[in-house]
C-alpha positions in Angstrom: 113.1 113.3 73.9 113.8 113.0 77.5 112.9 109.6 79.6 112.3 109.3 83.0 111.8 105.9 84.9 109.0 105.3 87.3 110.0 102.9 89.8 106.6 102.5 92.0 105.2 98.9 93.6 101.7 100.4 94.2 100.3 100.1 90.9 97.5 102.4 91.4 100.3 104.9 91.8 102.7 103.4 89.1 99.5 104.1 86.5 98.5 107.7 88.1 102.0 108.7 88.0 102.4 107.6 83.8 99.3 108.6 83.0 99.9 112.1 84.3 104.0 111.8 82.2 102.2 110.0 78.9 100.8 113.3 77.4 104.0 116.1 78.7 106.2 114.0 75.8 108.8 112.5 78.2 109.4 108.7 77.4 108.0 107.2 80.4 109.9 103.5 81.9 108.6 102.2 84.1 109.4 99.4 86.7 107.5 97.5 89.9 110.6 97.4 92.3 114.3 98.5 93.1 115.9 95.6 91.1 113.5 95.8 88.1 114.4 99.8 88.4 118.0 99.3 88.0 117.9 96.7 84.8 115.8 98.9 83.3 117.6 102.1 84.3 120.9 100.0 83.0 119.8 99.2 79.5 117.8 102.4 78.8 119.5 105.6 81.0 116.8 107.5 81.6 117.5 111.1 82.3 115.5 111.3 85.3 114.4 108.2 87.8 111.4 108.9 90.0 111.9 105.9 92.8 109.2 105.5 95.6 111.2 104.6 99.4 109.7 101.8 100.4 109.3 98.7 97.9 109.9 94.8 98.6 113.4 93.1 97.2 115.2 96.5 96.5 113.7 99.7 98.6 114.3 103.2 97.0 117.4 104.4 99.4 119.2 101.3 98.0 118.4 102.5 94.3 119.2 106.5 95.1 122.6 104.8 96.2 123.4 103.3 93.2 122.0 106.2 90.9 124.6 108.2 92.7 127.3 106.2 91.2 126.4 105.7 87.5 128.1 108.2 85.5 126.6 109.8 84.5 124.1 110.0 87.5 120.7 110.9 86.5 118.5 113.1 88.3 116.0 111.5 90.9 113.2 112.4 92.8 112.0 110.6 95.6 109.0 109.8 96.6 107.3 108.1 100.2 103.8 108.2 101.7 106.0 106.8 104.7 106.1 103.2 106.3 107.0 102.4 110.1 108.6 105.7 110.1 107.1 109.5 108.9 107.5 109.6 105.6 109.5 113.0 106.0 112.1 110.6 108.2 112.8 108.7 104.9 113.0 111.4 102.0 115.3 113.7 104.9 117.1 109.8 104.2 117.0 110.3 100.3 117.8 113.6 100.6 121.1 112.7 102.5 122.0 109.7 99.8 121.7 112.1 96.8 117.8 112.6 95.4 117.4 115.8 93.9 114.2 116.4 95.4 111.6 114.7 97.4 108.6 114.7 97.3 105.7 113.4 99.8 102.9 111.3 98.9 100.0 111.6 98.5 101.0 115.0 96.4 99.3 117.3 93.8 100.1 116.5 90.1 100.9 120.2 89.5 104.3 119.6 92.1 105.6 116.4 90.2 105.5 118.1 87.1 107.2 121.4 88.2 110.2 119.3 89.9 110.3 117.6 86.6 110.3 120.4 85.0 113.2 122.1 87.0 115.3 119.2 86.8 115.2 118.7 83.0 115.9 122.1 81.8 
């Protein structure tokens, strides 16, 4: 079975985006912030890591960084509704450190899942 970790502060969001992962059978981890993210992507290596941009303690560029040094690297997809900045200013950022693909928020379910999708094949 094929994990993926969710790293989202929003918790609306962080529930939305597992309850839409629960049902496709992917293990879903999830995680609250950047240095939650990276214990948990650490101790379980998830296949894929889904990591919003903009979180308190450890913001998403800072985990895509990281991710791109584990071997071996798992895919990611990032993920920003934007801050002080467009939010296409920071996944053109994410892009640039290594995600996979981006993905801006608020999106439609159907998009997460294809990118998923792609990347897991």
């Amino acid at each position: 079975m094929k994990s993926i970790l969710v790293i989202e502060d929003n918790e609306n969001m962080l529930r939305m985006v597992t309850d839409l992962l629960s049902p496709t059978g992917y293990q879903v981890l999830t995680a609250v912030d950047g240095v939650e993210g990276m214990k948990t992507y650490r101790n379980a290596r998830p296949d894929l890591v889904l990591t919003d941009i903009i979180m308190p303690d450890k913001e998403g560029l800072e985990v895509i960084m990281e991710l791109c040094r584990e071997v071996p690297r798992p895919k990611i997809i990032a993920m920003s509704g934007g801050g002080m900045m467009d939010p296409r200013t920071y996944l053109s950022l994410a892009e640039k450190l290594g995600a996979d693909e981006v993905l801006q928020k608020p999106f439609h379910p159907a998009d997460l899942l294809a990118m998923i999708e792609k990347l897991l094949q």
